[in-house]
C-alpha positions in Angstrom: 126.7 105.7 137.9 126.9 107.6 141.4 123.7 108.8 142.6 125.5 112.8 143.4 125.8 113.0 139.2 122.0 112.3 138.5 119.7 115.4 137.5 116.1 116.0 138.6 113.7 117.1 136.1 110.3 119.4 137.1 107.2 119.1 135.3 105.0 122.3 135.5 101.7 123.3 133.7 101.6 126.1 131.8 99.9 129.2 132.7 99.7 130.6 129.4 96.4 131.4 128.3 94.6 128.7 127.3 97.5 126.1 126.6 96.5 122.8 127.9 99.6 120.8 126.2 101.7 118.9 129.0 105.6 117.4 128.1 105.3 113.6 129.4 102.1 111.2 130.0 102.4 108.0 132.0 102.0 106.0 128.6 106.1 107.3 127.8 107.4 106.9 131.3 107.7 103.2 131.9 110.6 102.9 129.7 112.4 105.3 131.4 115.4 104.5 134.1 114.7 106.9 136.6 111.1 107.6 137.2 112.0 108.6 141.3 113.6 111.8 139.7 110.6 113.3 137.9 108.7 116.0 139.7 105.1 116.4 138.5 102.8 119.6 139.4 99.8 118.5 141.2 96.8 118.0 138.4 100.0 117.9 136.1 97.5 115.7 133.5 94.1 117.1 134.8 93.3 118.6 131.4 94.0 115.0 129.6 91.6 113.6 132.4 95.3 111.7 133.9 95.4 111.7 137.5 98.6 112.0 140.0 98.2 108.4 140.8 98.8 107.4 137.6 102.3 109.1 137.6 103.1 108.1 141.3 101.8 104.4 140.4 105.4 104.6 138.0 107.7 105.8 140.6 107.5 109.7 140.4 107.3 112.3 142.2 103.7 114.4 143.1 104.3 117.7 144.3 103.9 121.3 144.6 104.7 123.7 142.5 107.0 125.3 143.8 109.2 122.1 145.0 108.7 120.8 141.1 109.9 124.3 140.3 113.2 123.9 142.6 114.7 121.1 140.3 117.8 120.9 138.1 115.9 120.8 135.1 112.4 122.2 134.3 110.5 121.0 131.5 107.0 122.8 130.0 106.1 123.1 126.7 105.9 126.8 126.3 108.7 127.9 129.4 109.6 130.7 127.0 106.2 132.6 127.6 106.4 131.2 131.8 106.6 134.0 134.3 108.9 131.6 136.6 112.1 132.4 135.0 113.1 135.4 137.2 112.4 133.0 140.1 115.0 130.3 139.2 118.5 129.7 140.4 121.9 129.7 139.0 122.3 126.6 137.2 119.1 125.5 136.0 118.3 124.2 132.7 115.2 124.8 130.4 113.9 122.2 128.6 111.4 123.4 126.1 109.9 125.9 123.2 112.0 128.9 124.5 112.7 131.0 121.1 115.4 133.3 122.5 116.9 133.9 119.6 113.8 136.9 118.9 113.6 137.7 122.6 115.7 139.9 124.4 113.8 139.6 126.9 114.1 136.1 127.5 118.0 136.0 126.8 118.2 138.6 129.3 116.8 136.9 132.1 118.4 133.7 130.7 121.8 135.0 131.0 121.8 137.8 134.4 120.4 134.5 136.1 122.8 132.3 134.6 120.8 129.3 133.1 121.2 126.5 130.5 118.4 125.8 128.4 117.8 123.2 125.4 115.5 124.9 123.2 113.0 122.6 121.2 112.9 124.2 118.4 116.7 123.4 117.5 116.2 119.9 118.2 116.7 117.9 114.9 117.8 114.3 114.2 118.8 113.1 111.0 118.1 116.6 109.3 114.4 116.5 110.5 113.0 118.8 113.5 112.0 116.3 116.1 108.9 118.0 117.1 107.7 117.4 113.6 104.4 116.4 114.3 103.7 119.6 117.0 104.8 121.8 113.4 101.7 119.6 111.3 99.4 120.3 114.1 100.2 123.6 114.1 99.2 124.1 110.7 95.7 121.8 110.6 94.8 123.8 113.7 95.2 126.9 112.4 93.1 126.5 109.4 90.1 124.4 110.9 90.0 127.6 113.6 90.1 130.2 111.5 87.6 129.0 109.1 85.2 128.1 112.1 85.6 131.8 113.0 85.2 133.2 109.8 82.3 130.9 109.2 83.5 129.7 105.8 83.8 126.4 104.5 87.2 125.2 103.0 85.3 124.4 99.7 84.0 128.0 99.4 87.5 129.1 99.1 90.4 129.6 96.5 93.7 129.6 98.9 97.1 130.3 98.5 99.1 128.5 100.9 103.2 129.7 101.3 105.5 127.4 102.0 106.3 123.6 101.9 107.4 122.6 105.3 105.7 120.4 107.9 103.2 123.2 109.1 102.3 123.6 105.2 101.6 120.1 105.1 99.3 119.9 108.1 97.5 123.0 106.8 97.6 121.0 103.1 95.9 118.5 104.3 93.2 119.8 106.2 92.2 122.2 102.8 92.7 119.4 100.5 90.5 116.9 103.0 87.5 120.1 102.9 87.5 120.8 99.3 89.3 123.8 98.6 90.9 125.0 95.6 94.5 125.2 96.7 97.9 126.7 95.3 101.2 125.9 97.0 103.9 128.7 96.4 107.6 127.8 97.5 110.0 130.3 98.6 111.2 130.6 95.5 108.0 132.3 94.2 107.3 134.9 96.4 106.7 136.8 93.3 104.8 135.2 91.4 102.9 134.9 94.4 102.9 138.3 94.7 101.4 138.9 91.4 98.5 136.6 92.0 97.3 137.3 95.4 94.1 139.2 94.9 92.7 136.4 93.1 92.4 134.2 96.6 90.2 134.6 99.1 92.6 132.8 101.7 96.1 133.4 101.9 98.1 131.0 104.6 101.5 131.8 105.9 103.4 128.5 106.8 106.9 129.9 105.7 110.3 129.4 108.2 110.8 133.6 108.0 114.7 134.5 108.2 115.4 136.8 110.7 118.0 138.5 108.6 115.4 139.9 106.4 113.5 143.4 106.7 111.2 142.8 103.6 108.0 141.2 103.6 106.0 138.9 101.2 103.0 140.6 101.6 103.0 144.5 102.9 100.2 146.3 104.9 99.8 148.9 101.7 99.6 145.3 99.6 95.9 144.6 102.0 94.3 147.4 99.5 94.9 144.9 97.0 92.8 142.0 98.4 89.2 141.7 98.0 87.5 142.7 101.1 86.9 140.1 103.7 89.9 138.3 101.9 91.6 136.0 105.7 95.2 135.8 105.8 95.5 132.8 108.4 99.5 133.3 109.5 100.4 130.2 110.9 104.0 131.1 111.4 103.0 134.3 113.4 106.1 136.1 112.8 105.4 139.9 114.2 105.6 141.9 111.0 107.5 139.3 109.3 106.6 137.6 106.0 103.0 139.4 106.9 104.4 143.0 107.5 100.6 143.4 109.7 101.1 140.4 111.7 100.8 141.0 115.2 100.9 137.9 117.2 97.4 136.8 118.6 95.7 134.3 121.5 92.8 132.2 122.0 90.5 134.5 123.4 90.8 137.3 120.7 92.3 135.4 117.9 91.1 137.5 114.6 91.7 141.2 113.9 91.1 143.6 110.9 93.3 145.9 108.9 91.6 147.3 105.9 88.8 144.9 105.7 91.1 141.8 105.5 90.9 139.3 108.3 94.1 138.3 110.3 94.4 135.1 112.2 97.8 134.9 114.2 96.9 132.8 117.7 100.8 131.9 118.2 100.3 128.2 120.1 97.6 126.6 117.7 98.5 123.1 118.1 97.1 123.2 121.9 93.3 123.4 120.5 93.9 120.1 119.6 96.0 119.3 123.3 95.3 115.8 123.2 97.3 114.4 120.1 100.0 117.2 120.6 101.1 116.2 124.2 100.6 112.5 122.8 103.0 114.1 120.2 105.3 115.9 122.7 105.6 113.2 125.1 106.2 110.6 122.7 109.6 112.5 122.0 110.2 114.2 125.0 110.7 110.6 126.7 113.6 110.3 124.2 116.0 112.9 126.3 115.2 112.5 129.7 117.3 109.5 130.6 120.3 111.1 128.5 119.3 114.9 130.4 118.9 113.1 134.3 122.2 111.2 133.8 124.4 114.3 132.0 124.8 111.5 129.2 126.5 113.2 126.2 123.6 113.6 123.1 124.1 115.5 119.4 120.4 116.0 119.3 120.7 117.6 122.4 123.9 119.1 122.4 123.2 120.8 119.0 119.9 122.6 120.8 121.9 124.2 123.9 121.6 127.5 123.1 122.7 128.8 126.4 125.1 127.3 128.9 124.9 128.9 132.3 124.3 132.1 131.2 126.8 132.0 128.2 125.2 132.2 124.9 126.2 129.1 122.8 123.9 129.9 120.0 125.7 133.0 117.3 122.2 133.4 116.5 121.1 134.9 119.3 123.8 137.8 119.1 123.7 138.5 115.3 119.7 138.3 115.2 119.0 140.8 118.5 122.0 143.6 117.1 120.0 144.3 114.7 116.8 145.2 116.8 116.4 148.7 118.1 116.9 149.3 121.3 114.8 148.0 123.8 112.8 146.2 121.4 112.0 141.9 121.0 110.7 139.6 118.2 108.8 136.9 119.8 107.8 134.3 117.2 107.5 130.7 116.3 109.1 129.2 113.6 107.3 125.6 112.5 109.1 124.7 109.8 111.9 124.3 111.6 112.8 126.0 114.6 109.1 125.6 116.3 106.2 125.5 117.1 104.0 126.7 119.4 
């Protein structure tokens, strides 16, 4: 293969608040083909206590910055929420969460600058997302947060937990593991959920919202209903979504109150826990890059280009943002399936 044809690929930290998650540690990188064409940050893997020389000890690259930032490809977890898109050239792919689909804002920026980006969270193989384990984490972080800030037990708790996805299951398993009393409602029974909600004192969210809907499962007037003090942990953290008073929250002020009920919606949960989720990440982010630096064709990959040099491949994108009103963007993330975090 001629040298002119490979891709580089930057590595950047986040500067989202609080996220500590990087895309690839040193433990993925050996099996790779082309370790001279990765670009780490400088202190890419401080967080995870992983110093540069670990990286440049396989062949990378240890850099600024800006430099990593100049590559063909750039790679960070949470590049939708990044503040470097404006800054980057014609021609550059994303590789990352990026959830255009319920930002204008992004698909904007992503089209007048005419880039390319692989979104995550269209990434499946063999029917089943393949940041599967980033949508469990999601969900056990979530609940073991927002119980430590409510300063409840699981076991002192009847919960109703919606959906039955892979975030469900993470948040499943921590309220099982802690003793609650727990009952799983499909999306099928939204209404006999519906019926039954003021007998919990928890209600989780963990349900894949579609964006064609303008109903909700449960509706601010609906938060009369609840006992007082009832916490509605929304894991999905759809912005008046399957929650009509969701409003997307962060680490530093992660619980809010409408009409005495409690409202958890911090919108990157897995990276409390940042050390199994970039264990997580990297162990499937190794998967592309060989196939991404040498252009090699991929479904997985292919499937999850939802914009191709400023061309949007993805109908979603069009139908989803002609229905908001002017001016206006969704920003969410979607663990069950299009996800997380």
């Amino acid at each position: 293969m001629l040298r002119e044809k490979l891709k580089s690929i930057g590595f950047v930290n986040s500067y989202k608040d609080g996220e500590k998650r990087i895309a690839l540690l040193p433990k993925d990188i050996a099996q790779l083909r082309h370790q001279e064409l990765l670009f780490f940050e400088e202190n890419y893997g401080s967080d995870l206590n992983i110093s540069d020389v670990e990286y440049a000890a396989l062949g990378c690259q240890i850099v600024s910055r800006e430099i990593a930032l100049q590559q063909d490809i750039i790679c960070d977890p949470k590049i939708g929420d990044s503040s470097f898109l404006k800054d980057l050239r014609a021609g550059q792919t994303l590789f990352g969460w990026i959830h255009a689909v319920q930002s204008k804002e992004i698909t904007d920026i992503l089209m007048e600058n005419k880039l390319s980006a692989y979104a995550w969270e269209d990434m499946y193989e063999d029917n089943r997302h393949c940041y599967w384990r980033s949508n469990e984490l999601a969900g056990e972080a979530a609940v073991m947060h927002a119980y430590q800030l409510n300063g409840l037990m699981p076991y002192d708790t009847k919960v109703a937990l919606i959906g039955r996805g892979n975030t469900a299951k993470g948040a499943l398993r921590i309220l099982i593991g802690l003793g609650a009393d727990v009952k799983v409602f499909n999306r099928l029974q939204e209404k006999l959920f519906r019926k039954e909600m003021p007998e919990f004192d928890v209600i989780v969210n963990a349900l894949l919202w579609d964006t064609t809907r303008t109903d909700h499962i449960v509706y601010q007037a609906d938060l009369k209903k609840l006992k007082p003090g009832t916490m509605i942990v929304d894991v999905s953290c759809d912005e008046n979504g399957a929650i009509e008073s969701t409003i997307p929250t962060s680490l530093k002020n992660p619980i809010y109150e409408v009409d005495s009920v409690i409202h958890y919606a911090v919108d990157h949960t897995p990276t409390i826990f940042y050390r199994s989720a970039s264990s997580a990440i990297s162990h499937e982010t190794a998967k592309y890059i060989d196939d991404l630096v040498e252009s090699r064709p991929n479904d997985v990959l292919n499937r999850a280009l939802i914009i191709q040099n400023g061309r949007i491949m993805d109908k979603r994108i069009n139908e989803f943002q002609n229905r908001l009103p002017f001016g206006s963007s969704v920003k969410f993330d979607r663990p069950d399936s299009t996800s997380i975090f």
